[in-house]
C-alpha positions in Angstrom: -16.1 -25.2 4.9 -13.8 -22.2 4.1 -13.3 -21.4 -0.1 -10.2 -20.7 0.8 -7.4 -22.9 -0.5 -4.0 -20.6 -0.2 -2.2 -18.5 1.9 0.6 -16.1 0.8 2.2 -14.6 3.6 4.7 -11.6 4.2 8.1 -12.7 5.9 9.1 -10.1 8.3 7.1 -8.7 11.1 4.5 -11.7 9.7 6.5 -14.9 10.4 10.0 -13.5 11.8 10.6 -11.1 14.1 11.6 -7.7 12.1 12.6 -4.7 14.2 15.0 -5.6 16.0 17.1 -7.9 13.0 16.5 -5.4 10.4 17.2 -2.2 12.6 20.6 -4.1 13.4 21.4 -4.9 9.7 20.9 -1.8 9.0 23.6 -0.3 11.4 26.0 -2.2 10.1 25.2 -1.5 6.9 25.8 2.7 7.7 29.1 1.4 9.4 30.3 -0.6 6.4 29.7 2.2 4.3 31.3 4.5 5.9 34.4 2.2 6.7 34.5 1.1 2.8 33.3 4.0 1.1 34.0 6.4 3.2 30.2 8.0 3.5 30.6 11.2 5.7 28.0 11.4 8.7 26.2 13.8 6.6 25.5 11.7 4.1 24.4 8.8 6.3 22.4 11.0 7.9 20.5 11.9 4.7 20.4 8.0 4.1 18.7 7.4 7.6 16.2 9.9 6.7 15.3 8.5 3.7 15.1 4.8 5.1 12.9 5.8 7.8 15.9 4.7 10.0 15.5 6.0 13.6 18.5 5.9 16.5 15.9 3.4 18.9 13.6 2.1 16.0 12.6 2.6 12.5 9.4 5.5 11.5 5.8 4.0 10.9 5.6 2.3 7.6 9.1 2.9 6.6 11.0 2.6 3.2 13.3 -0.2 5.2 10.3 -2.1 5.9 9.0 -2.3 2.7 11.1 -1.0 -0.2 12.5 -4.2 -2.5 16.6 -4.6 -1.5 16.8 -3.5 -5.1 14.8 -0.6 -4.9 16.3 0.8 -1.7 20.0 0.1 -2.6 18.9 1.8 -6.0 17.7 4.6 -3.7 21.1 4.5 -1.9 23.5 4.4 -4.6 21.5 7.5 -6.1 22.0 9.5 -2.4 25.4 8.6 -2.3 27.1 8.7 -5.3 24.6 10.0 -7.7 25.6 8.7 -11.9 28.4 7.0 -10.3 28.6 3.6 -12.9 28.0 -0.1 -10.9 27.3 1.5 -7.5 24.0 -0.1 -7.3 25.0 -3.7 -8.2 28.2 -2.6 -5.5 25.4 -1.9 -2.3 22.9 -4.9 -3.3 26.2 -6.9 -2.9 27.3 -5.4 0.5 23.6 -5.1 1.7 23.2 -9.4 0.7 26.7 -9.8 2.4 25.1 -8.3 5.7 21.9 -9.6 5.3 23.0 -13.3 4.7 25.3 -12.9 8.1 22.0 -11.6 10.4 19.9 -14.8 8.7 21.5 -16.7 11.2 19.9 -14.9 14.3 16.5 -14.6 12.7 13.5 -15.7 14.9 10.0 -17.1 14.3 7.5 -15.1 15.8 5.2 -16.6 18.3 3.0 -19.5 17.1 4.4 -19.3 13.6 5.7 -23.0 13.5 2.6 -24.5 15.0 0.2 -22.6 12.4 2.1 -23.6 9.5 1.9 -27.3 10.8 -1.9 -26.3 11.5 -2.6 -24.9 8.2 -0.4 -27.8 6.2 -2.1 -30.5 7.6 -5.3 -29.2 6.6 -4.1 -28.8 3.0 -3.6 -25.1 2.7 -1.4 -24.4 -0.1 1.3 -21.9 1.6 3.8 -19.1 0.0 5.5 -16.4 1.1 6.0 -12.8 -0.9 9.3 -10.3 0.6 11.1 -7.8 -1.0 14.6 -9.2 0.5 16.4 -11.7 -1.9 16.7 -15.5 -2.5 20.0 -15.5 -0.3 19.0 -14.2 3.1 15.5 -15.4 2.7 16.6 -19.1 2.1 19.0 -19.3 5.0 16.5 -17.6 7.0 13.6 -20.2 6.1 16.3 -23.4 6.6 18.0 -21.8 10.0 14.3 -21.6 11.5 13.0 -25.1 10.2 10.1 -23.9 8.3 11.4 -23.6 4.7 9.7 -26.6 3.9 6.0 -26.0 4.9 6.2 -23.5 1.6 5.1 -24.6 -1.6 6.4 -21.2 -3.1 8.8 -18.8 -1.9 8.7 -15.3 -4.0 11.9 -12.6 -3.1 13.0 -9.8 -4.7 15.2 -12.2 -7.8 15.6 -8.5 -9.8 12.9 -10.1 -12.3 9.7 -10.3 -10.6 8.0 -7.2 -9.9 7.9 -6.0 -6.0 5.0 -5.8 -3.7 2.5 -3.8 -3.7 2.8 -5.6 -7.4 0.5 -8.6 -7.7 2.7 -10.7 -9.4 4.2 -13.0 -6.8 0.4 -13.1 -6.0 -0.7 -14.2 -10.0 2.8 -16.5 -9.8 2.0 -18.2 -6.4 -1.5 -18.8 -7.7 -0.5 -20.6 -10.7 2.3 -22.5 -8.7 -0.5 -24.3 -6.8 -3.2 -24.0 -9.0 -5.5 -21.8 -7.1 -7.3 -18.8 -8.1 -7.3 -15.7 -6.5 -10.3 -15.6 -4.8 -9.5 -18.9 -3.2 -6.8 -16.9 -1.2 -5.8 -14.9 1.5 -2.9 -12.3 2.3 -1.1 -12.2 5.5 0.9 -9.4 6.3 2.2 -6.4 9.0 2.4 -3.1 6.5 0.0 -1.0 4.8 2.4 -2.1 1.6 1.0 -5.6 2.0 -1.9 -4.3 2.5 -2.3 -2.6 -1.0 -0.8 -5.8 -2.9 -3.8 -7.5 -1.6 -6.0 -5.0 -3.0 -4.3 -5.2 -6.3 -4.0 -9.0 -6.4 -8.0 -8.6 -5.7 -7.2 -10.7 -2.8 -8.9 -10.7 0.9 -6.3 -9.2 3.3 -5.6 -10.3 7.5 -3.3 -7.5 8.6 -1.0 -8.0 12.0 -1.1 -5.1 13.8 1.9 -3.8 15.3 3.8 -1.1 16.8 5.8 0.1 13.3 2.4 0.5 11.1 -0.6 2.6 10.3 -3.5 0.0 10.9 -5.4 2.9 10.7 -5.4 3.4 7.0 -6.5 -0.4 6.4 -8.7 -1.8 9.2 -11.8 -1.1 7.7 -10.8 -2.7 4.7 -9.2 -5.9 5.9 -10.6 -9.0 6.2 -9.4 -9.1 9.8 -6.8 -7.3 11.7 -4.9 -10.1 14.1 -1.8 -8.9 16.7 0.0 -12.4 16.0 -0.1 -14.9 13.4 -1.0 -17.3 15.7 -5.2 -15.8 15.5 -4.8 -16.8 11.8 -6.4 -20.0 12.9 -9.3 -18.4 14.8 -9.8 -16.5 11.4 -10.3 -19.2 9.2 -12.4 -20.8 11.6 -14.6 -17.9 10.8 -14.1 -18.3 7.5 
């Protein structure tokens, strides 16, 4: 029988599909702000840089894939319009209004449904841990049908400190009343990766084309290619 009891899992790239969404939202994003604030292509260049923000797809282990939304439009406001009062409360609006129109095209990875239904009928306590915000994530979770397999759901609420952080892992843990060594991590960046290793919590890392496996493999608990092996892990376990 497996000690463990909990699973906290990453959203994007873990459970929904994140390159192509995310590399969309953030297009529209660069047009938006050029159309409302009129950003020169210069400057959105120096903002694609920094967000790891390719023409075809983002760079390995990008600030867009792991950055809280507070944190990168933080980033962004300082690019832009550097001491330039409000600016960051003006892009985490725009960036939410974007975001919350893409939650309705998000989609479940494969196998994601059937091994949350696998995992909560055995009595796995299950959370997730993202740096995007209540909003999107909600309507994300309700649009795919899963939002209720979750007995916590940690986003970036501007209070709660942002992965690689442990403390949605510390919060999730007291939510269900599990300790820490009776869980496990799931997630698809080497920033998941590392709030695992702060939590002190055993990490299974989905490998795919966006990160650097290579600088956690020998440390995970198991690398997987699709959430779906989650349930040949545990069965290891």
């Amino acid at each position: 029988m497996t000690r463990f009891k909990g699973i906290l899992f990453d959203k994007d790239g873990t459970l929904f599909e994140f390159e192509t969404l995310w590399h969309d939202i953030m297009g529209k994003l660069f047009k938006r702000l050029s159309e409302r604030y009129g950003v020169t292509s210069e400057q959105l260049g120096a903002l694609k840089a920094y967000s790891g923000y390719g023409e075809e797809a983002f760079e390995k282990e990008s600030p867009s894939q792991y950055l809280s939304t507070h944190e990168l439009t933080r980033a962004w406001g300082d690019i832009l319009f550097p001491g330039k009062p409000g600016i960051a409360s003006e892009l985490m609006a725009l960036f939410e209004e974007v975001a919350l129109e893409a939650a309705e095209q998000v989609q479940l990875l494969e196998g994601v449904s059937e091994i949350l239904e696998f995992l909560k009928a055995r009595g796995y306590a299950l959370g997730i841990a993202t740096a995007d915000t209540w909003g999107s994530t909600y309507k994300g979770l309700k649009q795919s049908g899963i939002l209720d397999y979750f007995d916590y759901v940690g986003v970036d609420d501007g209070v709660t400190r942002p992965k690689p952080h442990p403390e949605h892992a510390l919060k999730f843990s007291r939510r269900v009343g599990i300790e820490l060594k009776e869980m496990l991590i799931v997630g698809d960046s080497f920033n998941d990766f590392k709030f695992a290793q702060n939590a002190g919590v055993p990490f299974v890392g989905i490998q795919a084309r966006y990160n650097d496996f290579e600088k956690m493999e020998d440390e995970a608990l198991f690398v997987i290619h699709k959430v779906e092996e989650l349930k040949g892990v545990l069965e290891k376990l």
